[in-house]
N, C-alpha and C positions, 0 to 999 in steps of 0.2 A: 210493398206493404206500408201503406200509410198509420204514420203514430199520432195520436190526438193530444195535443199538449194544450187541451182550453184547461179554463182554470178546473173547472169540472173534475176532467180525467187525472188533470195532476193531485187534486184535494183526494180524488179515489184511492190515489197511491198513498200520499202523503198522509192524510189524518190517522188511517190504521199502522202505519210506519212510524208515526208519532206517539202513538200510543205503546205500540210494541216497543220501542227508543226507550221510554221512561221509565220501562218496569226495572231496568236496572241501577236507576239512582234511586227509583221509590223503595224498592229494597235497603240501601243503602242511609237513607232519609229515615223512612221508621226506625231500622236500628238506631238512630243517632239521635232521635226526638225520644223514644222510649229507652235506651242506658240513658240520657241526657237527666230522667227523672225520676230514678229508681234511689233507694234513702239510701244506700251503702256506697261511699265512693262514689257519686257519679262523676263526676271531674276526671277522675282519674279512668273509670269506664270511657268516660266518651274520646279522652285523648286515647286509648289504646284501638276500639274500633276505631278512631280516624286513621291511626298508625296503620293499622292491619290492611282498614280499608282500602290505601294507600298501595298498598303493596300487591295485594290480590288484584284490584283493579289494573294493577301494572301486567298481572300474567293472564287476564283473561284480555285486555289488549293488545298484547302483544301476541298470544296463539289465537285470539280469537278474528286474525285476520284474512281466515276463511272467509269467512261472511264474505265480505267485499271483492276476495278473489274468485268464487264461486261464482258469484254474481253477478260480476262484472263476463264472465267467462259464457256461462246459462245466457244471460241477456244479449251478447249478442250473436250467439246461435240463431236464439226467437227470432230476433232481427232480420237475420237472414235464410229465414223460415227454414233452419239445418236441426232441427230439437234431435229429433233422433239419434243424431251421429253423437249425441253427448248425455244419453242418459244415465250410462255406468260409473261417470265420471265422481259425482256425489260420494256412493260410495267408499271408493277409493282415498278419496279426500280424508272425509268423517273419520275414516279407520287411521290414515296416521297423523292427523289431530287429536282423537282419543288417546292413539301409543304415548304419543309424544307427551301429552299431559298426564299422565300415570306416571310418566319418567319423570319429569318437575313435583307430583308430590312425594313418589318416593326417598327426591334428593332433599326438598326443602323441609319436608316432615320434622323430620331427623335434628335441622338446624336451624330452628326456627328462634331459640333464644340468640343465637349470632346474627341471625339475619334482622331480628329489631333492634338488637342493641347497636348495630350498624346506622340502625333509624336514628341514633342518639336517644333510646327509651331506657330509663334504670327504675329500680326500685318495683312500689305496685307498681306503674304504667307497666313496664316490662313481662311481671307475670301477666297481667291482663292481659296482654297481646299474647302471649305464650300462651295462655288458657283459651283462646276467642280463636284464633288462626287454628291450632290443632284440631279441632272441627271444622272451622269454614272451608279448611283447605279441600275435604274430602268432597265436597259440592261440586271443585271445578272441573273435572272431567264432563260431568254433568253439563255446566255451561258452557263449554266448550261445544259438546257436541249439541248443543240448542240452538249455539250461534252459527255451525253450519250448515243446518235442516233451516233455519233461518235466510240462511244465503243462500238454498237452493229457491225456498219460496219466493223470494225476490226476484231471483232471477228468471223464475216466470212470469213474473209478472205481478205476483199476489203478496200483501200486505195484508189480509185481512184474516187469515190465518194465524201469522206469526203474533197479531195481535189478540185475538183468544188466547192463546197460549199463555201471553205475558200478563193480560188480563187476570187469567187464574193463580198465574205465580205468583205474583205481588200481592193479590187479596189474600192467597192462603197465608205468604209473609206473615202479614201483617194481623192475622187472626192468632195465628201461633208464636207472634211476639208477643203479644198481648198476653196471653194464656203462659207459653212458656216463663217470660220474664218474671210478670209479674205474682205467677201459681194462679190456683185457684182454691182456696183457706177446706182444704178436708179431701181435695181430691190430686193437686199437683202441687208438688211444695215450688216453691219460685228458684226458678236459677238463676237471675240477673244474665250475667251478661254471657254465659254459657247457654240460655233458652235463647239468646237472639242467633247465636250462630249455628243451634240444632232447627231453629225454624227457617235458618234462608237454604241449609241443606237441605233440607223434607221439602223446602218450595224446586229447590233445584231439580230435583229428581222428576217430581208430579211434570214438570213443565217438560222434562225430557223424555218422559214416558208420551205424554200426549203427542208432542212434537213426530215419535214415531206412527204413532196409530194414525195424523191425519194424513203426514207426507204419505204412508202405503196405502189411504184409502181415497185420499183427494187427488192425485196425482199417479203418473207412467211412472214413477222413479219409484227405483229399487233400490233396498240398503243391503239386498247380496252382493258379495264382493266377487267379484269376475275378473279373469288375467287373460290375457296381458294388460297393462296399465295403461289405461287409455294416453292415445298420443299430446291430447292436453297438457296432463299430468305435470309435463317438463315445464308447460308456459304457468300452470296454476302454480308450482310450487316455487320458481321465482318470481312470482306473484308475493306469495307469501313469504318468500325469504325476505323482499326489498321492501314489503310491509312490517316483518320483525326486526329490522334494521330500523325502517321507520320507527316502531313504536317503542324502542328501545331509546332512542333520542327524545323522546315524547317522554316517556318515564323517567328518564334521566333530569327532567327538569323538576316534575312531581318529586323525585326524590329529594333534590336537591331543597325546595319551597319546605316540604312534610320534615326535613331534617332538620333546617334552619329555625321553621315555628317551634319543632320540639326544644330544643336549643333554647332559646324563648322563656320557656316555663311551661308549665300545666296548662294553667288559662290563657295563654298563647296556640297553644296547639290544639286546645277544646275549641277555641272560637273559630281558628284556623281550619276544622275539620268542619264546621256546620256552615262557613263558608265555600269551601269546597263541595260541601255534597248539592249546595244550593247552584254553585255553577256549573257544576255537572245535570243539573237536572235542567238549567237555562239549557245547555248547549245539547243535550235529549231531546227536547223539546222542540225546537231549530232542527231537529235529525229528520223528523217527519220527511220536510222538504228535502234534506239532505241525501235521504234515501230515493225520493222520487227519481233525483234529477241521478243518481246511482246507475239507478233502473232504466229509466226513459233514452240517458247518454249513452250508455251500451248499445242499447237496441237502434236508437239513430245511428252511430258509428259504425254499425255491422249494417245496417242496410245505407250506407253512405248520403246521408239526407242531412248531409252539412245546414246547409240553409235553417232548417226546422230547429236543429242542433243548438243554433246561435239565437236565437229567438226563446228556443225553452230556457240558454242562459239568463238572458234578460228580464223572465217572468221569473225562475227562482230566485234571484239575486234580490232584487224588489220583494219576490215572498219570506225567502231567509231574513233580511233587513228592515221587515215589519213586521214580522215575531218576532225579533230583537227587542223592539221599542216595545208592543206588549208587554213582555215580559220583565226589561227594564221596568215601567209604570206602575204593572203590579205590584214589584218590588218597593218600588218608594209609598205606595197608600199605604201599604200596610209594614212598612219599615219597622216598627217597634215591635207589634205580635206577633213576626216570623221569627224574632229574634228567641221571644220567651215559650214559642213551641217546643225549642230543644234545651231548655236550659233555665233552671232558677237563679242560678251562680251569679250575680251582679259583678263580679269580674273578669268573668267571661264575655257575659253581655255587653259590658264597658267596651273593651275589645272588638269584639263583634261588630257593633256598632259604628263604632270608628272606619273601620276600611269595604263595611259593604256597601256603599254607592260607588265603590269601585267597582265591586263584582256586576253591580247593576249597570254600571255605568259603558263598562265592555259588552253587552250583551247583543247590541247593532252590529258592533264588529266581529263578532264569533257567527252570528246570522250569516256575514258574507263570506265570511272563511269557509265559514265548515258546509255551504252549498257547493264553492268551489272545488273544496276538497271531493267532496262525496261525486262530482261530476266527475272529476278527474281518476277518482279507481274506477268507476262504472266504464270508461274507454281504458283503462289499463295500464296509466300513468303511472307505475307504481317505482318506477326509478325513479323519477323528476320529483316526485313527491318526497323519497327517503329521502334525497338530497338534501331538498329543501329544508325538513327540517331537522335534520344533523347541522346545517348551517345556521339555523336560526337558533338552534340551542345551544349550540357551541358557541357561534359570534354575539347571538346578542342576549339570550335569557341568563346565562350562566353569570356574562362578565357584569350585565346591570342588578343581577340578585348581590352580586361581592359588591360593585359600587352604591347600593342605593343602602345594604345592608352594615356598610361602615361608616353611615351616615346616621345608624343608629335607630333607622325608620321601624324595624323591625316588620308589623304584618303589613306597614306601606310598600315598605321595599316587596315584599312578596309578589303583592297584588298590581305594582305598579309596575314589578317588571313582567308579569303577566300579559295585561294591556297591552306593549310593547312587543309581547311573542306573536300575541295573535295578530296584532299588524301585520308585521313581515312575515307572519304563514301568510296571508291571505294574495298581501298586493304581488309578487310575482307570479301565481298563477293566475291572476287575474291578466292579467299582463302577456304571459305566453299564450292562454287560452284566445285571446284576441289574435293576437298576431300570427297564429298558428289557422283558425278559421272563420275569420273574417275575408284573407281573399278564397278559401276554399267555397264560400257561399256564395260569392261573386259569382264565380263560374256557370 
């Protein structure tokens, strides 16, 4: 089975995978542009969604590494024109992703004023978060199960599904922040910053209902569940265990960055969070590609087409690393209006201002990382990878956040030892990746 890796086939995968990619910081992004300019408290609104956001983002990364295990798994089935022998596999998956995420709101519901005042949040920040999470929280089962009806689509091959889906999420977001947040004068009274986390649940749900209707009608796969547990099962969920170990060291550094800015002040952590959601949407955006090469590396690796394998390397690396620079450029024309999208506060903005050609500045580098990365689950890497970054967060993001931060740098230290993480994620696997099938293409 020949794989077509022209630019063509790849932009087929990539551009609706990049679209699908974003809906979850564009979510993210409206809440933080609209609290950002609501008249009561926004300051203190926008530090509590970043806190929050922070943290949920940590649980839908870390269980949400189905995705990648699913599809790394589907994709080289396809590969090796075996689809049938794995269609039950789904879901079995989905079902203890779902448990398992019921079991995380049931425990963190409960302790949600301990688990931000851990953020170093007091005062209003603190009930804002207590107020804003006690609803966001009940969405993530929801995302959960989106993101691995998600990973099965990919794993066939299709992006362009997963993209309608996230298309609708993030529009209806973004209608019913509008309307919730700010009312509408005789028909909804305004909730502020309780209408933003009841409109990204109602988007959660919509995306997970659909997600069901097109997988049963686009597609052979079935979400009845069937026993025995497919023989997979054992390779998918050390998949997923050596992914929540990964992304547990991956969080651990967000924690550490979201605790130190709070730490800071209010307008340290306000500006700190609208910088965050902007590099999360850089490194969304970079996913596009990042998913292709997910998808296409699977599928080369199960049908053993080394050669192809190493060449698809070489056109995403170049693609990741020129939507980098895009997206950097963008960033610097319009430097000052992105800044007051989210935020009237001039001392936030002050802030803000200061450390985002940083963010900008990393954004080639995260280009080639997170292509690498994204190659690297699609063939199954997912040891090498936890390693790597438990090592990189332990050796170097942790001990330069203490060193740069008792230099007083404050959101420099943050951001500068960021830049520094994502270095050392990328170059070692860049590094194995070669030396691993460079002579296997020879052959």
């Amino acid at each position: 089975m020949n794989t077509n890796i022209s630019f063509k086939n790849i932009n087929k995968l990539a551009i609706p995978a990049l679209i699908a990619g974003i809906a979850e910081p564009v979510l993210s992004i409206t809440d933080t542009a609209i609290i950002g300019n609501i008249d009561i408290n926004a300051t203190e609104s926008l530090a509590a969604v970043g806190i929050v956001g922070a943290f949920i983002s940590m649980l839908v990364w870390v269980f949400g590494q189905v995705r990648s295990a699913i599809s790394s798994i589907i994709s080289q089935y396809v590969g090796a024109n075996k689809l049938d022998e794995v269609k039950n596999l789904p879901a079995q998956a989905i079902t203890i992703v779902v448990l398992g995420s019921l079991l995380v709101l049931a425990i963190s519901f409960p302790f949600s004023r301990k688990i931000f005042a851990f953020y170093n949040a007091s005062g209003e920040i603190l009930e804002y978060c207590i107020t804003y999470f006690n609803i966001r929280i009940f969405g993530f089962p929801f995302s959960l199960f989106v993101f691995a009806i998600f990973g099965t689509f990919r794993g066939l091959q299709n992006t362009f599904y997963p993209m309608i889906i996230a298309i609708i999420g993030a529009s209806l977001n973004i209608v019913l922040d509008i309307i919730l947040v700010y009312g509408i004068e005789g028909y909804i009274p305004a909730m502020d910053i309780k209408g933003a986390a009841y409109a990204s649940v109602i988007a959660q749900i919509t995306m997970a209902i659909i997600s069901v209707v097109l997988l049963l009608k686009k597609t052979k796969i079935s979400l009845k569940i069937s026993f025995p547990f497919h023989p997979e099962i054992k390779r998918l969920l050390g998949m997923m265990g050596n992914l929540f170990i990964r992304t547990i060291a991956l969080n651990t550094a967000l924690y550490f960055a979201t605790s130190y800015a709070t730490s800071y002040g209010k307008e340290y952590i306000a500006a700190y969070t609208i910088g965050l959601n902007l590099w999360l949407l850089g490194a969304f955006s970079i996913d596009g590609y990042s998913s292709a090469g997910n998808i296409l590396s699977g599928k080369l690796l199960g049908a053993k087409d080394y050669k192809t394998l190493l060449k698809l390397s070489n056109k995403l690396i170049f693609y990741g690393f020129l939507t980098g620079v895009v997206m950097a450029f963008i960033g610097f024309v319009f430097y000052e209006p992105i800044g007051r999208i989210f935020t009237k506060d001039n001392l936030v903005l002050d802030q803000f201002y200061m450390t985002f050609w940083l963010i900008l500045a990393m954004q080639p580098i995260c280009g080639i990382t997170y292509i690498l990365d994204g190659m690297f689950k699609g063939m199954g890497e997912m040891k090498f990878l936890r390693n790597l970054l438990i090592a990189s967060t332990g050796l170097v993001f942790i001990p330069s956040l203490l060193f740069f931060d008792s230099l007083d740098l404050k959101l420099y230290a943050i951001w500068i030892t960021f830049v520094l993480w994502m270095i050392i994620r990328g170059l070692p696997i860049f590094i194995k990746f070669r030396n691993k099938f460079l002579p296997l293409a020879e052959k």
